[in-house]
Backbone as JSON Lines, residues from 0, in Angstrom:
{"i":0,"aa":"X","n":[0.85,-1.19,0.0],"ca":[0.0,0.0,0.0],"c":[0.89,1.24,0.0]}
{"i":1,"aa":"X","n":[0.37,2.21,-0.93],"ca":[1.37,3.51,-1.09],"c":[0.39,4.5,-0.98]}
{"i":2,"aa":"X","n":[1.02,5.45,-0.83],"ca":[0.06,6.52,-1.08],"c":[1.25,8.02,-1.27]}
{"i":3,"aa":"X","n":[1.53,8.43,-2.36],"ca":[1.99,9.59,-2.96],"c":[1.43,10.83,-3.24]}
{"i":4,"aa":"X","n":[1.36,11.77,-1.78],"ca":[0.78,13.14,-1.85],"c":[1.84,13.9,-2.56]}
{"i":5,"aa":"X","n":[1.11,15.26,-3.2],"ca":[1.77,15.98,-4.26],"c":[0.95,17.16,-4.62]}
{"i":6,"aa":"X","n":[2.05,18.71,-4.64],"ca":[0.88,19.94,-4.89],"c":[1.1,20.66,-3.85]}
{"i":7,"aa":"X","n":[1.72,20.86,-2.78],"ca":[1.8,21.6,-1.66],"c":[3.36,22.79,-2.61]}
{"i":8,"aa":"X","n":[2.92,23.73,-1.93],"ca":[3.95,24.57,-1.7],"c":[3.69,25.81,-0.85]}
{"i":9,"aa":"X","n":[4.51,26.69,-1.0],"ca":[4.54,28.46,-0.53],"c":[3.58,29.21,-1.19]}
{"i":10,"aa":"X","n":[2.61,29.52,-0.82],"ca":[1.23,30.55,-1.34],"c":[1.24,31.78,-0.31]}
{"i":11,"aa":"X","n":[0.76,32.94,-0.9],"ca":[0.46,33.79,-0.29],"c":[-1.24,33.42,0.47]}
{"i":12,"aa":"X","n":[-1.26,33.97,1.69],"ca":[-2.95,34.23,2.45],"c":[-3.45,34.49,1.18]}
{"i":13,"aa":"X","n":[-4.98,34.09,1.18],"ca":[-5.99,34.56,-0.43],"c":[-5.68,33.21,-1.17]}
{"i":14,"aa":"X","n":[-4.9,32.89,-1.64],"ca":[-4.15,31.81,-2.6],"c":[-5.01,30.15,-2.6]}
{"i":15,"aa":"X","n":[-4.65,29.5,-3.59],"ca":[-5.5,28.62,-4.12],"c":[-4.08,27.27,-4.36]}
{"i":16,"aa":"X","n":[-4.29,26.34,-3.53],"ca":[-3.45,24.63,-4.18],"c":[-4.48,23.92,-4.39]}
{"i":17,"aa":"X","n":[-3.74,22.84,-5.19],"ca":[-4.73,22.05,-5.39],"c":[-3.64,20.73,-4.85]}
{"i":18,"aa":"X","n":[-3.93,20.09,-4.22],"ca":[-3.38,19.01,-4.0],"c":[-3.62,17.52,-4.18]}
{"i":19,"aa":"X","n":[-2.41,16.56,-4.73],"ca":[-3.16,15.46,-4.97],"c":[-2.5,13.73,-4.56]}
{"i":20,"aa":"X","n":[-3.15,13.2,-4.58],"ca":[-2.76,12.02,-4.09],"c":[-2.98,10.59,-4.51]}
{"i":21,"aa":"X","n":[-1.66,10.13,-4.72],"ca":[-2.01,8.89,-5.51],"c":[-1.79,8.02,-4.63]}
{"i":22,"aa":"X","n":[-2.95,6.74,-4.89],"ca":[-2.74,5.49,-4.18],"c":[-2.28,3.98,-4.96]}
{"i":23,"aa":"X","n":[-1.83,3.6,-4.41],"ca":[-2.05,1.92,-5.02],"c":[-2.17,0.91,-3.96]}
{"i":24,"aa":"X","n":[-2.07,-0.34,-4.4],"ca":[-1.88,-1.22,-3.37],"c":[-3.02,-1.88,-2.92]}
{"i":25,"aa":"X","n":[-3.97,-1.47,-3.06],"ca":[-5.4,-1.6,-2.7],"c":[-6.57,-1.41,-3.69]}
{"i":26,"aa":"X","n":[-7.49,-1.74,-3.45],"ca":[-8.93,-1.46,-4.32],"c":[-9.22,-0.03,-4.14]}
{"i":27,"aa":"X","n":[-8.87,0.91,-4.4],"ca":[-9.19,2.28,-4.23],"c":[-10.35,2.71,-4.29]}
{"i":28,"aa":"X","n":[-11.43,2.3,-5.64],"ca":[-12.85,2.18,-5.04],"c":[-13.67,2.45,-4.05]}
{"i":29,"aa":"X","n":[-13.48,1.07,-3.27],"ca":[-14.03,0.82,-2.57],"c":[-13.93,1.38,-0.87]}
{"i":30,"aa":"X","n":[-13.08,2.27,-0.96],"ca":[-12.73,2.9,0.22],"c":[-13.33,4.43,0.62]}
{"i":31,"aa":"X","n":[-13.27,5.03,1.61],"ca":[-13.4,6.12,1.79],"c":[-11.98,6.64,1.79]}
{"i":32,"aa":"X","n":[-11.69,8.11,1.59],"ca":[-10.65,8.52,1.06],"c":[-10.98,10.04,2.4]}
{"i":33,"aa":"X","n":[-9.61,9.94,2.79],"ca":[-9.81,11.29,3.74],"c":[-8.48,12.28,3.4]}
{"i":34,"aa":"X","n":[-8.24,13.75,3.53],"ca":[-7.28,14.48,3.74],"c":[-6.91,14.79,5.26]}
{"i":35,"aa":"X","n":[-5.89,14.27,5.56],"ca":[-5.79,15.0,6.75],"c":[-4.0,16.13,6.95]}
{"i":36,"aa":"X","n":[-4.13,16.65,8.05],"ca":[-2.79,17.73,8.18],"c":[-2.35,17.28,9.15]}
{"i":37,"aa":"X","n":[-1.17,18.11,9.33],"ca":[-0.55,18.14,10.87],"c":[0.41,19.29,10.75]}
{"i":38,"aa":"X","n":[0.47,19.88,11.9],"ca":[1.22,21.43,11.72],"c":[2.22,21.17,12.74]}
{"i":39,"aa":"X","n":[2.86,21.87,12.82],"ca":[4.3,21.59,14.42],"c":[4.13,22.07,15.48]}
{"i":40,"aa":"X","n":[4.06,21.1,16.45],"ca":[3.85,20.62,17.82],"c":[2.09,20.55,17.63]}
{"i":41,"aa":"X","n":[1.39,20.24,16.9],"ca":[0.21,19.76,16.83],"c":[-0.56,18.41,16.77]}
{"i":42,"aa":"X","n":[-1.08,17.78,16.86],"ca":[-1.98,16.7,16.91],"c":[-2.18,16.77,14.78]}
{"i":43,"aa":"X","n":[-1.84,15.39,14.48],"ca":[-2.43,15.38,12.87],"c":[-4.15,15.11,13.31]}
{"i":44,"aa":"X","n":[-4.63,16.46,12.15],"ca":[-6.07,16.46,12.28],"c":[-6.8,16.21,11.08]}
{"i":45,"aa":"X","n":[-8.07,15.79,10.86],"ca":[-9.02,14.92,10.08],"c":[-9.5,16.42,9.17]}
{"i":46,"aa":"X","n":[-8.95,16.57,7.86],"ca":[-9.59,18.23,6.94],"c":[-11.03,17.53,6.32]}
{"i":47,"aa":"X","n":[-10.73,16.41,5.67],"ca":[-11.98,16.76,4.75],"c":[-12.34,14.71,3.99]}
{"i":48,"aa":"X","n":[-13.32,14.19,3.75],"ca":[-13.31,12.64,4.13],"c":[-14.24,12.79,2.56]}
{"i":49,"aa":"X","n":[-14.03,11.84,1.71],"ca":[-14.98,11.53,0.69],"c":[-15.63,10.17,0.95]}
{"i":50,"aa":"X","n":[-16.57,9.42,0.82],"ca":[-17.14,8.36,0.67],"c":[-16.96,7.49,-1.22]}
{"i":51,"aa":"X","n":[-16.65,6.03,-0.61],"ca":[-16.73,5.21,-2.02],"c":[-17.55,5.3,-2.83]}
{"i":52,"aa":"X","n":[-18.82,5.31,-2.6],"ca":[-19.99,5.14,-3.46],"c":[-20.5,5.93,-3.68]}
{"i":53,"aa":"X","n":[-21.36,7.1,-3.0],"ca":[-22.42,8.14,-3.7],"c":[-21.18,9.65,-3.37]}
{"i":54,"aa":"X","n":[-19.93,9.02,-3.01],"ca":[-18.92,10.54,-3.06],"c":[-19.1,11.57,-1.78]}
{"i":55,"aa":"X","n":[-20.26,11.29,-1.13],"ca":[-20.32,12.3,0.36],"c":[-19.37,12.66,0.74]}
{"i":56,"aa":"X","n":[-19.39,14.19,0.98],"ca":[-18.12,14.59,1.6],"c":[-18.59,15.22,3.08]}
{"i":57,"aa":"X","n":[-17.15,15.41,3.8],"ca":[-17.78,16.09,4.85],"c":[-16.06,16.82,5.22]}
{"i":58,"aa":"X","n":[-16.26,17.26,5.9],"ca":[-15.2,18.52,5.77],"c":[-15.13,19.35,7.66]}
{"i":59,"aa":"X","n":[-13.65,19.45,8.16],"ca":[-13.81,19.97,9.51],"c":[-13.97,21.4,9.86]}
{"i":60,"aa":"X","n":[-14.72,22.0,10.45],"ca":[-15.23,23.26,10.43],"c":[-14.48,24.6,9.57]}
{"i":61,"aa":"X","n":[-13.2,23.95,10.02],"ca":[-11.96,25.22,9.74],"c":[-11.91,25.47,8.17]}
{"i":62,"aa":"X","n":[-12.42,24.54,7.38],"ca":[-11.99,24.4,6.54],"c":[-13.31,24.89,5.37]}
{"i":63,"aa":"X","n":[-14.54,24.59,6.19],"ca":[-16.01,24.51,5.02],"c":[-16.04,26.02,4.52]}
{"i":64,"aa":"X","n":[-16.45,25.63,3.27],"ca":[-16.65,26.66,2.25],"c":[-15.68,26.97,1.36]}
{"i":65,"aa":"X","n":[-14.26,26.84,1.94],"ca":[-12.77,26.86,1.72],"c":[-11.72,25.61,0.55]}
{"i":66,"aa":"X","n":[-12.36,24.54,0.87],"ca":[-11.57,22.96,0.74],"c":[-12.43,22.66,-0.32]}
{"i":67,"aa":"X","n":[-12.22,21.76,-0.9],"ca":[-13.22,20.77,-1.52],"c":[-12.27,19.72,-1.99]}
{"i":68,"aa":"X","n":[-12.93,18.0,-1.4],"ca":[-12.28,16.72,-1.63],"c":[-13.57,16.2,-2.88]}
{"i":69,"aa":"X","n":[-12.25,15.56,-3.72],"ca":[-12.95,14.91,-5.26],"c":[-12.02,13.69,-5.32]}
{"i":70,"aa":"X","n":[-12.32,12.9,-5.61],"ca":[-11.64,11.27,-6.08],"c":[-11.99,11.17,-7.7]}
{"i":71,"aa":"X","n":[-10.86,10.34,-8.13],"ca":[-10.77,10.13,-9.55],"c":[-10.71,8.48,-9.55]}
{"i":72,"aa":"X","n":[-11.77,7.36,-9.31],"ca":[-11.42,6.19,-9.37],"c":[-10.51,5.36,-10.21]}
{"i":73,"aa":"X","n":[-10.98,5.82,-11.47],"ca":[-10.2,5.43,-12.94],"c":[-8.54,5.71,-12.52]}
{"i":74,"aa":"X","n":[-8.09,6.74,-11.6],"ca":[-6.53,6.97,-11.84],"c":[-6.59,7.11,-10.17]}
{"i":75,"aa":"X","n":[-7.05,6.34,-9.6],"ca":[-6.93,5.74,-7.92],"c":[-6.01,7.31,-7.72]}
{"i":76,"aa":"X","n":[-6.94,8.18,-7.64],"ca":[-5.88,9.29,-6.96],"c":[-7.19,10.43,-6.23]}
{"i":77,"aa":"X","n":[-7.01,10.98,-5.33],"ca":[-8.1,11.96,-4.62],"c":[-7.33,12.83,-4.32]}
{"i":78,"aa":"X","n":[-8.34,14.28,-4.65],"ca":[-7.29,15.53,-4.56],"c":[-7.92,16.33,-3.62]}
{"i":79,"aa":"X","n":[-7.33,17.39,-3.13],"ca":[-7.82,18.63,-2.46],"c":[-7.45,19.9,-3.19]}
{"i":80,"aa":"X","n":[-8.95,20.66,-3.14],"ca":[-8.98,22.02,-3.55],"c":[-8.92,23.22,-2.7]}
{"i":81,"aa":"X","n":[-8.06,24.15,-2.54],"ca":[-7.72,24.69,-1.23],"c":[-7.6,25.74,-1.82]}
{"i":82,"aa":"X","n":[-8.69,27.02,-1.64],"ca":[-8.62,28.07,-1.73],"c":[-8.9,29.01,-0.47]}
{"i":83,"aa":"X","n":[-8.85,30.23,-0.85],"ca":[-8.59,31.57,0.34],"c":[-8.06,30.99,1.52]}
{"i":84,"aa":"X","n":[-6.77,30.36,0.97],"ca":[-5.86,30.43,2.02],"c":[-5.33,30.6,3.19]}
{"i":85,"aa":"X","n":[-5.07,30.18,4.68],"ca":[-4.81,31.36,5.68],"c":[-3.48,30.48,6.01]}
{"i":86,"aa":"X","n":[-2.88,31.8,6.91],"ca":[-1.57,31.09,7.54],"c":[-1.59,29.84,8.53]}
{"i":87,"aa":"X","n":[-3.15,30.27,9.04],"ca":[-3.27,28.44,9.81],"c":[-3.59,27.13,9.09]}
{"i":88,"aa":"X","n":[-3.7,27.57,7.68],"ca":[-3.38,25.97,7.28],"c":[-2.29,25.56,6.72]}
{"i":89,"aa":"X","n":[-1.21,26.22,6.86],"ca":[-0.05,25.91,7.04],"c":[0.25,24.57,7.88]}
{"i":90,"aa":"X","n":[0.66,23.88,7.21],"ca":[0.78,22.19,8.08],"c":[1.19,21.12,6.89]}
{"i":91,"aa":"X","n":[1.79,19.5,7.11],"ca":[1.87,18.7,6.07],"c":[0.82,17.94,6.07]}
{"i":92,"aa":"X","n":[0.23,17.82,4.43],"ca":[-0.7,17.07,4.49],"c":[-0.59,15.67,4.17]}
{"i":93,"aa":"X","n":[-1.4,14.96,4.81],"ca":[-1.56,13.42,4.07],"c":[-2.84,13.12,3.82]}
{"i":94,"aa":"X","n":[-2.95,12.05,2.95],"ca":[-4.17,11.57,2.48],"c":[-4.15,9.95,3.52]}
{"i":95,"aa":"X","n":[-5.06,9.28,3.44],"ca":[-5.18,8.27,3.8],"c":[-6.43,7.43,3.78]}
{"i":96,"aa":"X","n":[-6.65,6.01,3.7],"ca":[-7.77,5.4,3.51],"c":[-8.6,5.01,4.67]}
{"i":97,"aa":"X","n":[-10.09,4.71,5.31],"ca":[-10.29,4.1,6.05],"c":[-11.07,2.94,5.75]}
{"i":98,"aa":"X","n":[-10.45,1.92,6.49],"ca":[-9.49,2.31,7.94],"c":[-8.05,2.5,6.83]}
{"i":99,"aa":"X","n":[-7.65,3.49,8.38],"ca":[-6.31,4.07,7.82],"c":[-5.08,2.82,7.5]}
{"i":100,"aa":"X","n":[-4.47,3.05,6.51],"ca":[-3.03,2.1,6.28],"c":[-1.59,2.73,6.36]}
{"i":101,"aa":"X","n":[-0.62,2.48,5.89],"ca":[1.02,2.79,6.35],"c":[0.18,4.18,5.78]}
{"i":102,"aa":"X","n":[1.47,6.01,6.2],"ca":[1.35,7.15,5.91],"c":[1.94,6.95,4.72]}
{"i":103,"aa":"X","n":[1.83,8.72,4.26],"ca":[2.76,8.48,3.01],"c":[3.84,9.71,3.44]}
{"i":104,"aa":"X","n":[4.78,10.1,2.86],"ca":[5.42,11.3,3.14],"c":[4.82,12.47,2.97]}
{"i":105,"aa":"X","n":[3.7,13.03,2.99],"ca":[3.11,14.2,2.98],"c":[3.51,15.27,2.11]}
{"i":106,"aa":"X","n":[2.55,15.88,1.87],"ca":[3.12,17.23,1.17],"c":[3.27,18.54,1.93]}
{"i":107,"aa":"X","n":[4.04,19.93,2.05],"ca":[4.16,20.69,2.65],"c":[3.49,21.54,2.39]}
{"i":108,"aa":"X","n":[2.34,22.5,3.1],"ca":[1.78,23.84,2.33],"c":[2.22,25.12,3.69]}
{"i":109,"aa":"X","n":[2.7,25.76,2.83],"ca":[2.87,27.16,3.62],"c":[2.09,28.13,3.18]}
{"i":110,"aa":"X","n":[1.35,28.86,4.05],"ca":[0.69,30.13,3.52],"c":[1.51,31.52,4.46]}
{"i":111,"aa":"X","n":[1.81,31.95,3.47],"ca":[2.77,33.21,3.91],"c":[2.93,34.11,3.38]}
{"i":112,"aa":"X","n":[2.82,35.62,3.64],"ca":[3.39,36.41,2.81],"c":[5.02,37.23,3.09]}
């Protein structure tokens, strides 16, 4: 099982990533697909969760209106859309399946000016 996040960088506050994540190893399908972060000296926290089948998303407060999680089954990869930016979501992200499997190396997003 792999999972290869990708798409993070240095944005100004306001600013827009799109981030994305490839899996293998598994039936990708059939899983729920989540984004989660972790910032320094913080707890890694749960951003935004898609469902296998009818795609439900649900998303953690900080984030609604802001984020949006989409899965691409055909190319086993689920991305995040991350606009108006703030310096608190500054953190590395990972993707992961549930139930969760090995991490992957995360991607870095800084929002800074």
């Amino acid at each position: 099982v792999q999972f290869v996040e990708s798409g993070g960088g240095l944005v100004q506050p306001g600013g827009s990533l799109r981030l994305s994540c490839a899996a293998s190893g598994f039936t990708f399908s059939r899983y729920t697909m989540s984004w989660y972060r972790q910032a320094p000296g913080k707890e890694r926290e749960l951003v935004a969760r898609i469902t296998s089948g009818s795609g439900s998303t649900n998303y953690a407060d900080s984030v609604k209106g802001r984020f949006t999680i989409s899965r691409d089954n055909a190319k086993n990869t689920v991305y995040l859309q991350m606009n108006s930016l703030k310096p608190e979501d500054t953190a590395v992200y990972y993707c992961n399946s549930l139930p969760a499997r090995s991490w992957g190396q995360g991607t870095q997003v800084t929002v800074s000016s």
